[in-house]
PDB file with SEQRES, HELIX, SHEET and CRYST1 records, atoms N, CA, C and O in Angstrom:
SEQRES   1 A   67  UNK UNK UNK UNK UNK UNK UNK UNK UNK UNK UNK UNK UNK          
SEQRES   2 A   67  UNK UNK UNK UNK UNK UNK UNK UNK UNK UNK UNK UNK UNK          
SEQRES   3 A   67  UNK UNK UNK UNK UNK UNK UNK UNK UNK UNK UNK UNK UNK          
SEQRES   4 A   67  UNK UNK UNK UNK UNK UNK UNK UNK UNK UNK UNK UNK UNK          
SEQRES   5 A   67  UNK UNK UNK UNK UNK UNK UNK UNK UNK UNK UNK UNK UNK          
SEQRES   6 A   67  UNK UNK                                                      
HELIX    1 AA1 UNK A    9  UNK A   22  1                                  14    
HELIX    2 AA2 UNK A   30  UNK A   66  1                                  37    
CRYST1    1.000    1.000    1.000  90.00  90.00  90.00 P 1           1          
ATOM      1  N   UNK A   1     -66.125 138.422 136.581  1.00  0.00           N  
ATOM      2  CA  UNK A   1     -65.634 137.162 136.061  1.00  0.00           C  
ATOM      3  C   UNK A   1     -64.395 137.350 135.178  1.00  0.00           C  
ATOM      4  O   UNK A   1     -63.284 136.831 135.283  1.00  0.00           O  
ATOM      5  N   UNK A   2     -64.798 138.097 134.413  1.00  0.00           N  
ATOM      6  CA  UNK A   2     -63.191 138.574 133.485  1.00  0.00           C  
ATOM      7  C   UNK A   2     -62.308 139.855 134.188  1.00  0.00           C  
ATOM      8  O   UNK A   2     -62.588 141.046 134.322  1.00  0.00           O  
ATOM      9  N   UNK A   3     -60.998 138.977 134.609  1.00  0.00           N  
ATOM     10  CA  UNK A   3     -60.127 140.031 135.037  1.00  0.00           C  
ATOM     11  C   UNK A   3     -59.532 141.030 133.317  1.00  0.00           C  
ATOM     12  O   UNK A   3     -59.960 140.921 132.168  1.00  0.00           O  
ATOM     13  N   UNK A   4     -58.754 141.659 133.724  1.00  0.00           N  
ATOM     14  CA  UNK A   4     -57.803 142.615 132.976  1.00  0.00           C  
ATOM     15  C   UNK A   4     -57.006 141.462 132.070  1.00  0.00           C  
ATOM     16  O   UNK A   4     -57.272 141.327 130.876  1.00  0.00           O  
ATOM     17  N   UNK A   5     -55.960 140.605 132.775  1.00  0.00           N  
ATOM     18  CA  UNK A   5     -55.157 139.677 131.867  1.00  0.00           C  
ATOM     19  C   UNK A   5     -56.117 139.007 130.955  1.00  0.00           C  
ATOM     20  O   UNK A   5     -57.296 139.034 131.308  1.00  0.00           O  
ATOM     21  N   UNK A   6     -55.799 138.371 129.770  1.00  0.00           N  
ATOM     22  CA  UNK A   6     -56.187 137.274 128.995  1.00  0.00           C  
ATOM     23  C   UNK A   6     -56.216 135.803 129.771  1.00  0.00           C  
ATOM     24  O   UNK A   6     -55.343 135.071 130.236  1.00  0.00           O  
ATOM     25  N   UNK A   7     -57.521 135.748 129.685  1.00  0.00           N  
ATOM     26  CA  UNK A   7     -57.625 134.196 130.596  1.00  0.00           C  
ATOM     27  C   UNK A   7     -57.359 133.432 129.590  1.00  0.00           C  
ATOM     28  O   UNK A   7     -57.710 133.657 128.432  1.00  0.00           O  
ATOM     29  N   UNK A   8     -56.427 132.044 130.152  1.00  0.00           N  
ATOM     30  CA  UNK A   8     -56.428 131.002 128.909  1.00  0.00           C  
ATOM     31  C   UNK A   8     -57.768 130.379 128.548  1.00  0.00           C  
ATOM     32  O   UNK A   8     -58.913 130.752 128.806  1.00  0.00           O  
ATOM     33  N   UNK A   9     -57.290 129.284 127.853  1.00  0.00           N  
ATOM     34  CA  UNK A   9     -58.590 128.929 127.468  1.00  0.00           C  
ATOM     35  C   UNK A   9     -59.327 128.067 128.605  1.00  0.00           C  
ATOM     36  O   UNK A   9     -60.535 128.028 128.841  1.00  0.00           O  
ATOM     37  N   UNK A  10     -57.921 127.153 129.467  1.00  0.00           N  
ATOM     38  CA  UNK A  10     -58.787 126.042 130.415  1.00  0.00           C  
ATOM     39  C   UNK A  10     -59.674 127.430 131.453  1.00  0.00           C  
ATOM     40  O   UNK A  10     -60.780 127.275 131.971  1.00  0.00           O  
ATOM     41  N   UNK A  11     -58.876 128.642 131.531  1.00  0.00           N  
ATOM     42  CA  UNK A  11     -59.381 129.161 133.158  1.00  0.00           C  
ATOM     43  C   UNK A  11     -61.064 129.990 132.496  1.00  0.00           C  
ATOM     44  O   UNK A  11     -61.866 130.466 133.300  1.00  0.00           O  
ATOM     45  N   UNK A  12     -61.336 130.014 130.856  1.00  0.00           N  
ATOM     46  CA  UNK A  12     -62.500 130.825 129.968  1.00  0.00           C  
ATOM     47  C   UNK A  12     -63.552 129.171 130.344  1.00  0.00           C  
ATOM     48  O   UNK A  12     -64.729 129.345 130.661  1.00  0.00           O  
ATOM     49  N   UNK A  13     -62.947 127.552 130.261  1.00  0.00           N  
ATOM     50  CA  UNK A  13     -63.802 127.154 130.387  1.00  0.00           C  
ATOM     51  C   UNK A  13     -64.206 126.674 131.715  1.00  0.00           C  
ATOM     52  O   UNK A  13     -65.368 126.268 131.732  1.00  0.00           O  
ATOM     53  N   UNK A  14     -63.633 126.611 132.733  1.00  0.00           N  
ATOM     54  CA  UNK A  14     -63.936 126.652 134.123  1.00  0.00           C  
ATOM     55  C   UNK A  14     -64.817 127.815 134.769  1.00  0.00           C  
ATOM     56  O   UNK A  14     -65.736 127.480 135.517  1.00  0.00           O  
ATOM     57  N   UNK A  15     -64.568 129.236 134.503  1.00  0.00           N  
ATOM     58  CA  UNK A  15     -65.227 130.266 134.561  1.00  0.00           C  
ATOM     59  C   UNK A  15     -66.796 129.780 133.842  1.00  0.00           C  
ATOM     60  O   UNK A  15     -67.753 129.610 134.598  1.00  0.00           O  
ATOM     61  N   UNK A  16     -66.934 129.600 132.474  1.00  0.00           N  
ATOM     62  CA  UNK A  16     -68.063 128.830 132.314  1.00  0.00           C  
ATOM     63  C   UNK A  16     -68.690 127.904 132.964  1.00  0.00           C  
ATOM     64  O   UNK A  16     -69.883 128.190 133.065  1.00  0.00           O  
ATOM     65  N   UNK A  17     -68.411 126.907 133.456  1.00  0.00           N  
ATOM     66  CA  UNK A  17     -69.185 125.793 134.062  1.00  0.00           C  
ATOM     67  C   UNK A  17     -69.165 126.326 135.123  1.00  0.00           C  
ATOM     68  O   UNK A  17     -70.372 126.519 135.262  1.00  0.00           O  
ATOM     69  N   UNK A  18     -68.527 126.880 136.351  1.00  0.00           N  
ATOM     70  CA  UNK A  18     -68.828 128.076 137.512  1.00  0.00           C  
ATOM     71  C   UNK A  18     -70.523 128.877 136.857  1.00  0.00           C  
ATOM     72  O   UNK A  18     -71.621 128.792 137.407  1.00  0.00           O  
ATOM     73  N   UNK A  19     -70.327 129.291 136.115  1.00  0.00           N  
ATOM     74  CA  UNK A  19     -71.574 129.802 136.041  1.00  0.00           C  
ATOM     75  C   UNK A  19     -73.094 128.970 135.459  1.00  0.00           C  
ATOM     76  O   UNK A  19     -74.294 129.147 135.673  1.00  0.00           O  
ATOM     77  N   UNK A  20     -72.492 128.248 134.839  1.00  0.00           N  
ATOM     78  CA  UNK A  20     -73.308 127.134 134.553  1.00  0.00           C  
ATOM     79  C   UNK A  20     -73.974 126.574 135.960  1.00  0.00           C  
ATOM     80  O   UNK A  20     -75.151 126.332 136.229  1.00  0.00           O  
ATOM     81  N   UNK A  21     -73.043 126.487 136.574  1.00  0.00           N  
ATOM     82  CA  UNK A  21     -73.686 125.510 138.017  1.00  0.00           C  
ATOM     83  C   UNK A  21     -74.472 126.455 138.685  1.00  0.00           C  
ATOM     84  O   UNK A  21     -75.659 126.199 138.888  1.00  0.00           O  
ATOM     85  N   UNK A  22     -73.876 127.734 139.135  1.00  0.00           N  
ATOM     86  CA  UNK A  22     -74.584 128.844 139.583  1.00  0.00           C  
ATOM     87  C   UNK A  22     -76.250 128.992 139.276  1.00  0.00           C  
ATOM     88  O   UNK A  22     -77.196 128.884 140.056  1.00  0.00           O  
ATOM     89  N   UNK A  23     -76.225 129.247 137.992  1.00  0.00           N  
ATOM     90  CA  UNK A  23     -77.492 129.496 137.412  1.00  0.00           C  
ATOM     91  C   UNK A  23     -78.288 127.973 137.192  1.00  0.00           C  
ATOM     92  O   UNK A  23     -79.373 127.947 136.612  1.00  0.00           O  
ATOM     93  N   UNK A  24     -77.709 126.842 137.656  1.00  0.00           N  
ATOM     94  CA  UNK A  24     -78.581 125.482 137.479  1.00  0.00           C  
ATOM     95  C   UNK A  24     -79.315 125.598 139.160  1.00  0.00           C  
ATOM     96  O   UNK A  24     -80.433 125.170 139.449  1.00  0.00           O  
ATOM     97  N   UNK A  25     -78.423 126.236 140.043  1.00  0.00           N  
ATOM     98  CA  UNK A  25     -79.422 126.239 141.142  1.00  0.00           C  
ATOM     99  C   UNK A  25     -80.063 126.834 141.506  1.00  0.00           C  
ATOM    100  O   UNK A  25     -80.134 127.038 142.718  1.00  0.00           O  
ATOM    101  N   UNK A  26     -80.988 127.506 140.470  1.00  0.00           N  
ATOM    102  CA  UNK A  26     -82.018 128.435 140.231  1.00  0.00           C  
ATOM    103  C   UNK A  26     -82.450 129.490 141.477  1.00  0.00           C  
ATOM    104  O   UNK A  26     -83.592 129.947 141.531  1.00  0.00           O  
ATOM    105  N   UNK A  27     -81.461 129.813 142.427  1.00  0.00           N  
ATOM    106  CA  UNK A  27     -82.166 130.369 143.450  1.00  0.00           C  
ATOM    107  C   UNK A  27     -80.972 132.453 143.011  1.00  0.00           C  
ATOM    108  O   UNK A  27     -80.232 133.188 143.665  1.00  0.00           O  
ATOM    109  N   UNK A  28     -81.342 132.438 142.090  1.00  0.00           N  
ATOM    110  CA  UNK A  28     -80.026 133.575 140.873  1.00  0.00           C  
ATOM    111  C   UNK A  28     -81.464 134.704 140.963  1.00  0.00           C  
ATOM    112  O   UNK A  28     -82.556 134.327 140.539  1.00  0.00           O  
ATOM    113  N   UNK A  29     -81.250 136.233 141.627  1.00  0.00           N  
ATOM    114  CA  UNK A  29     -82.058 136.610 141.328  1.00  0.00           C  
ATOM    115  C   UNK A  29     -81.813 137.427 140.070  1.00  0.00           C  
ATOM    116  O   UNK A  29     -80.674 137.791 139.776  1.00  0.00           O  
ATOM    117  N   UNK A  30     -82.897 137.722 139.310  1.00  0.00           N  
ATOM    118  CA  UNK A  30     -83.461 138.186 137.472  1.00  0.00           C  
ATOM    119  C   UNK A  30     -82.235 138.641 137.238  1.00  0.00           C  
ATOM    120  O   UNK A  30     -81.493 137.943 136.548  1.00  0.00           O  
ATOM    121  N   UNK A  31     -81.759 139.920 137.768  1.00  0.00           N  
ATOM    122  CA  UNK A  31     -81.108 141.181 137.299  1.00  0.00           C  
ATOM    123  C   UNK A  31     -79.352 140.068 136.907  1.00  0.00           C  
ATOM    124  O   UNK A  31     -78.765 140.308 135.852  1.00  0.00           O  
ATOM    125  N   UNK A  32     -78.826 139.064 137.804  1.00  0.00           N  
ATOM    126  CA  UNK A  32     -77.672 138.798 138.177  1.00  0.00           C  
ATOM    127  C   UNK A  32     -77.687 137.379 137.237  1.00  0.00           C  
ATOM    128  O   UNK A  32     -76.668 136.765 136.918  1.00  0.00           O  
ATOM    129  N   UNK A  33     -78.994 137.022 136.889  1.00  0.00           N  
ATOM    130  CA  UNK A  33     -78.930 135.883 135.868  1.00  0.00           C  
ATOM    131  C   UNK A  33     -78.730 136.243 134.664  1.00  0.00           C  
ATOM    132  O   UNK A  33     -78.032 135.665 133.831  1.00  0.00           O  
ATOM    133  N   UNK A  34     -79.499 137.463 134.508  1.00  0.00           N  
ATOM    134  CA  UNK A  34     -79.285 137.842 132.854  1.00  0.00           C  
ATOM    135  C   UNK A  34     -77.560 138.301 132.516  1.00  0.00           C  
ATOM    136  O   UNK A  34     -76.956 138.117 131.459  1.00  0.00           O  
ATOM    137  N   UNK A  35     -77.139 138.822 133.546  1.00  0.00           N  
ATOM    138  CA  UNK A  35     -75.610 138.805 133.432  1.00  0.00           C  
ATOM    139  C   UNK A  35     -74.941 138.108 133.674  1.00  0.00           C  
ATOM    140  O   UNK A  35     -73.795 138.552 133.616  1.00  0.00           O  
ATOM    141  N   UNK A  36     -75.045 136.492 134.135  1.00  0.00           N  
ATOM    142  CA  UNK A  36     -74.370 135.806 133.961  1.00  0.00           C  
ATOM    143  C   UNK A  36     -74.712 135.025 132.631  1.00  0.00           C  
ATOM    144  O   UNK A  36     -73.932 134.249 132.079  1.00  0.00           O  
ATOM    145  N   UNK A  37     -76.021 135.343 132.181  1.00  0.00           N  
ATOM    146  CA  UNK A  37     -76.085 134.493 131.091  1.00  0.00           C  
ATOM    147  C   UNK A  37     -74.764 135.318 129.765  1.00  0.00           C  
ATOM    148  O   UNK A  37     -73.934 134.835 128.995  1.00  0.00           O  
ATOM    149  N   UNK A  38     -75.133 136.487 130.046  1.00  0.00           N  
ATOM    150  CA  UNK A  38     -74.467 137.017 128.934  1.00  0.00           C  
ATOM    151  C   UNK A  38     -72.958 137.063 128.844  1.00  0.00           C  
ATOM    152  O   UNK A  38     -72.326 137.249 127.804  1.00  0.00           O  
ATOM    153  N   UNK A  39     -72.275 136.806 130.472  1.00  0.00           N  
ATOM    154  CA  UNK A  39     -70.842 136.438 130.358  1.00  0.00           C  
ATOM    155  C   UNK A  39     -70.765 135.314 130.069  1.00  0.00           C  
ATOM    156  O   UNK A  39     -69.805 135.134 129.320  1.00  0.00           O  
ATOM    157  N   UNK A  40     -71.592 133.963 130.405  1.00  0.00           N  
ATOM    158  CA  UNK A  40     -71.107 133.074 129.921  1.00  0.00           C  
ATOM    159  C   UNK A  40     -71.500 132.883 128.321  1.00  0.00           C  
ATOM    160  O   UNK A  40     -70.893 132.166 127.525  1.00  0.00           O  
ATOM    161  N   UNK A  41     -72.314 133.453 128.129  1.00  0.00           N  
ATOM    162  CA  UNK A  41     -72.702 133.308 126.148  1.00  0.00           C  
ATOM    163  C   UNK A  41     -71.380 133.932 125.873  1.00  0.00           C  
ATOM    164  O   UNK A  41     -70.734 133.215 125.109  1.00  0.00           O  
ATOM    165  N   UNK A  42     -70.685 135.125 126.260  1.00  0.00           N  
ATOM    166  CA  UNK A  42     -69.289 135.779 125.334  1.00  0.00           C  
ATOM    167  C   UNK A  42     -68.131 134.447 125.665  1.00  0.00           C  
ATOM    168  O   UNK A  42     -67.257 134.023 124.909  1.00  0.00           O  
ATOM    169  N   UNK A  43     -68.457 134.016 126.964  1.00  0.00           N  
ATOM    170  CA  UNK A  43     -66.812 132.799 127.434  1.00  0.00           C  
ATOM    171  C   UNK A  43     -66.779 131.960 126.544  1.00  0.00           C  
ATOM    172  O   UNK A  43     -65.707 131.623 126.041  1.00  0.00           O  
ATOM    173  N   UNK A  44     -68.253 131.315 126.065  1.00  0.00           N  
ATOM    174  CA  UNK A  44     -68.856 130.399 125.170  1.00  0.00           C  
ATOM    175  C   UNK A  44     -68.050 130.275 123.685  1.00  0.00           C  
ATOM    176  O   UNK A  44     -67.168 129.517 123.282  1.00  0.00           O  
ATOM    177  N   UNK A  45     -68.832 131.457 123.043  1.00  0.00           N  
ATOM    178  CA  UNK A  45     -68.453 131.959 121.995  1.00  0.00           C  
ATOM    179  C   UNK A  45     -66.810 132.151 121.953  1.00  0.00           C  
ATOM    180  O   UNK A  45     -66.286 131.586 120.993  1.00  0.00           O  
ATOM    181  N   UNK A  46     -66.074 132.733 122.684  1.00  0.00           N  
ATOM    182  CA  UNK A  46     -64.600 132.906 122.968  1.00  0.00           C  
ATOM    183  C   UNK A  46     -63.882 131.462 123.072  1.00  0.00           C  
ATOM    184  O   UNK A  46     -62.723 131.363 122.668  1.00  0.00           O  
ATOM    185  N   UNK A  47     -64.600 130.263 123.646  1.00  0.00           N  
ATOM    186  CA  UNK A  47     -64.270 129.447 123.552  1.00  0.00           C  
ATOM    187  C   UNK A  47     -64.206 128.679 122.517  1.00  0.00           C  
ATOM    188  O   UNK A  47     -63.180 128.030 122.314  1.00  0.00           O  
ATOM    189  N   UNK A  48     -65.627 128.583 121.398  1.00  0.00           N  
ATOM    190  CA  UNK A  48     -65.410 128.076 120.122  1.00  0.00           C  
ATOM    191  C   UNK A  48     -64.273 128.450 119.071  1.00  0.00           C  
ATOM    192  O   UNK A  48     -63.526 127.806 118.334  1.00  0.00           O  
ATOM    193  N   UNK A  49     -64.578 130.300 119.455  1.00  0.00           N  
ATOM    194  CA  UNK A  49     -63.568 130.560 118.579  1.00  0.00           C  
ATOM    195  C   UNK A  49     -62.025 130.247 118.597  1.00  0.00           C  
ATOM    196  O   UNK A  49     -61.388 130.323 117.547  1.00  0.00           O  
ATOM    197  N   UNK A  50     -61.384 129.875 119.850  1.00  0.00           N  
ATOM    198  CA  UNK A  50     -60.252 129.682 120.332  1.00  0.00           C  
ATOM    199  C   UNK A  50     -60.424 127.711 119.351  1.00  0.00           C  
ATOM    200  O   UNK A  50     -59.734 127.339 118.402  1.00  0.00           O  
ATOM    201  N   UNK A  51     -61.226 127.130 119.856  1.00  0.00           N  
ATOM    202  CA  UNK A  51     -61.170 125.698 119.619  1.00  0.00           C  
ATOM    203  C   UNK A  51     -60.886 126.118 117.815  1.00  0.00           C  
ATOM    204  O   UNK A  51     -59.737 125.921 117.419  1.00  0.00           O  
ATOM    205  N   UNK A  52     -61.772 126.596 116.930  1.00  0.00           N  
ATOM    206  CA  UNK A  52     -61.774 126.766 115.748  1.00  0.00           C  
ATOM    207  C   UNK A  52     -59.668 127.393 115.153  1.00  0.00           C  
ATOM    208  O   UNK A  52     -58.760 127.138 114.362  1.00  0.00           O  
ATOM    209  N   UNK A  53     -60.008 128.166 116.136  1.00  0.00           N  
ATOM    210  CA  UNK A  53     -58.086 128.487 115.202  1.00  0.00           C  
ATOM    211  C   UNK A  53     -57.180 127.625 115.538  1.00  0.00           C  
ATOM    212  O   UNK A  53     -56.146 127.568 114.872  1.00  0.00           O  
ATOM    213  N   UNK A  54     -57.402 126.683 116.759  1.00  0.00           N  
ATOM    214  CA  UNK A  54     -56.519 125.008 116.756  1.00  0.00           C  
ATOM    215  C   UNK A  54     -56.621 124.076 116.193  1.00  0.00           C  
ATOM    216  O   UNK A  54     -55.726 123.348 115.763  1.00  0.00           O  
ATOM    217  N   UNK A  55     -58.031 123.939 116.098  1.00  0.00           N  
ATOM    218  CA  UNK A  55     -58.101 123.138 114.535  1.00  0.00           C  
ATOM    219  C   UNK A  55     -57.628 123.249 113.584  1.00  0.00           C  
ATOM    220  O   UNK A  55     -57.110 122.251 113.084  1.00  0.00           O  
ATOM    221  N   UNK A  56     -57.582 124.597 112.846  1.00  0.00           N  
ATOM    222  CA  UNK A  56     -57.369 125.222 111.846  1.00  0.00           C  
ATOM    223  C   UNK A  56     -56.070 125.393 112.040  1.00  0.00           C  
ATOM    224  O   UNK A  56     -55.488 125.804 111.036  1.00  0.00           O  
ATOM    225  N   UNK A  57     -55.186 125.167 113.291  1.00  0.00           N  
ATOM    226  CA  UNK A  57     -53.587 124.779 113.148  1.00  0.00           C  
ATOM    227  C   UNK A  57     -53.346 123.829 112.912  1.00  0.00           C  
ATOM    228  O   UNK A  57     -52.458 123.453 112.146  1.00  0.00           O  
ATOM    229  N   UNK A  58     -54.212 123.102 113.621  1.00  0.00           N  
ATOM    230  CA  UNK A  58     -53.456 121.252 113.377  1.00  0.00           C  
ATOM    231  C   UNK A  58     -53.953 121.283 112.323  1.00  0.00           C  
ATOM    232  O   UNK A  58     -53.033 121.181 111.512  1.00  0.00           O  
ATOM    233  N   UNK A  59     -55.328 121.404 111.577  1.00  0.00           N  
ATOM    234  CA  UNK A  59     -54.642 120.802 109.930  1.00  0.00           C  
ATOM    235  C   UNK A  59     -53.804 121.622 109.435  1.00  0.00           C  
ATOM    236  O   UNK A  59     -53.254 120.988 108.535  1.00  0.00           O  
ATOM    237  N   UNK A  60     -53.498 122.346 109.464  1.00  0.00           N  
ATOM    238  CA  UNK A  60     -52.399 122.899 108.519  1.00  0.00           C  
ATOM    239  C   UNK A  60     -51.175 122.134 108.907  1.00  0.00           C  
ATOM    240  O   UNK A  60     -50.438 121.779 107.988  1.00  0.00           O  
ATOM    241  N   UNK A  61     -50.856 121.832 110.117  1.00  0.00           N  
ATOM    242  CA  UNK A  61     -49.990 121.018 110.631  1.00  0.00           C  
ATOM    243  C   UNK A  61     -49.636 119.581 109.992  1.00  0.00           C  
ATOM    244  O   UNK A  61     -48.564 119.068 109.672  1.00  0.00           O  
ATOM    245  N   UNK A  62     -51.415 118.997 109.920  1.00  0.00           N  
ATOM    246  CA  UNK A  62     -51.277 117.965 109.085  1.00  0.00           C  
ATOM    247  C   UNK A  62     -50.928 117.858 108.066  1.00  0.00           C  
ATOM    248  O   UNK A  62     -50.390 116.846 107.617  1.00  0.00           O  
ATOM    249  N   UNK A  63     -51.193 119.069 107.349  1.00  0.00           N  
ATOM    250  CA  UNK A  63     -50.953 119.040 106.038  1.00  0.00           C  
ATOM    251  C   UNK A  63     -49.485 118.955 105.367  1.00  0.00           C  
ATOM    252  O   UNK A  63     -49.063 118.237 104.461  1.00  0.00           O  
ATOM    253  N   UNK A  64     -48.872 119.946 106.141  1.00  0.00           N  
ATOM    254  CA  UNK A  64     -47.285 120.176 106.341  1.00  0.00           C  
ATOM    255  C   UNK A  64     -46.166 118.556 106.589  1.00  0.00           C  
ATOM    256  O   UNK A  64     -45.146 117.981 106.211  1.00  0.00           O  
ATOM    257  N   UNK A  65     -46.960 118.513 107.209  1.00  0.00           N  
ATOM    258  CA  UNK A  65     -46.538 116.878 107.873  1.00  0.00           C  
ATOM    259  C   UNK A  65     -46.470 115.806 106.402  1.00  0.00           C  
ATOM    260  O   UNK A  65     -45.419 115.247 106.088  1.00  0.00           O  
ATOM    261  N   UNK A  66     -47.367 115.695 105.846  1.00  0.00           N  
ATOM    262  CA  UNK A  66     -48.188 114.959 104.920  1.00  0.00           C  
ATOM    263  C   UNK A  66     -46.874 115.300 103.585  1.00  0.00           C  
ATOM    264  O   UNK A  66     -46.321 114.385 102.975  1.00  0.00           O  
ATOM    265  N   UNK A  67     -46.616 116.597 103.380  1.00  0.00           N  
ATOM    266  CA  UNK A  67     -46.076 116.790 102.251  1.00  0.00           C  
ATOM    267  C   UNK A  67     -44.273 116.558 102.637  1.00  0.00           C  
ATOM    268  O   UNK A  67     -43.431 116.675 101.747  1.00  0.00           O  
TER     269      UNK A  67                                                      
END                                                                             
C-alpha cells in the first residue's frame, strides 16, 4: 500500500477507505486482515496528524490576518 514516494494526503485517504471497503467485505483471510488493519491504523493516524499541522497553520494564519 505505501510506495517509496510520500503519498499526499488525498492519495493516504483514498488508500484508507480502499481498505476500509476491503475488510467491510469480510471474506479477508486472518493473517491479511490484521495487516491491513495495521496499515490503515498508521494512514489513519498520518492522516490526523497531517489535518492537525493545517489547522495549526490556518490559525496562525488567522491570527496574522487579524493583527
Amino acid at each position: 500500500m505505501i510506495t517509496e514516494k510520500e503519498q499526499t494526503f488525498e492519495e493516504k485517504q483514498e488508500a484508507l477507505e480502499k481498505i476500509a471497503r476491503r475488510l467491510e467485505e469480510g471474506n479477508v483471510p486472518l493473517e491479511e486482515m490484521i495487516r491491513l488493519f495495521e496499515t490503515g491504523e498508521a494512514l489513519y493516524r498520518d492522516c490526523l496528524s497531517t489535518l492537525d499541522r493545517y489547522e495549526q497553520r490556518i490559525e496562525a494564519l488567522s491570527k496574522e490576518s487579524e493583527q
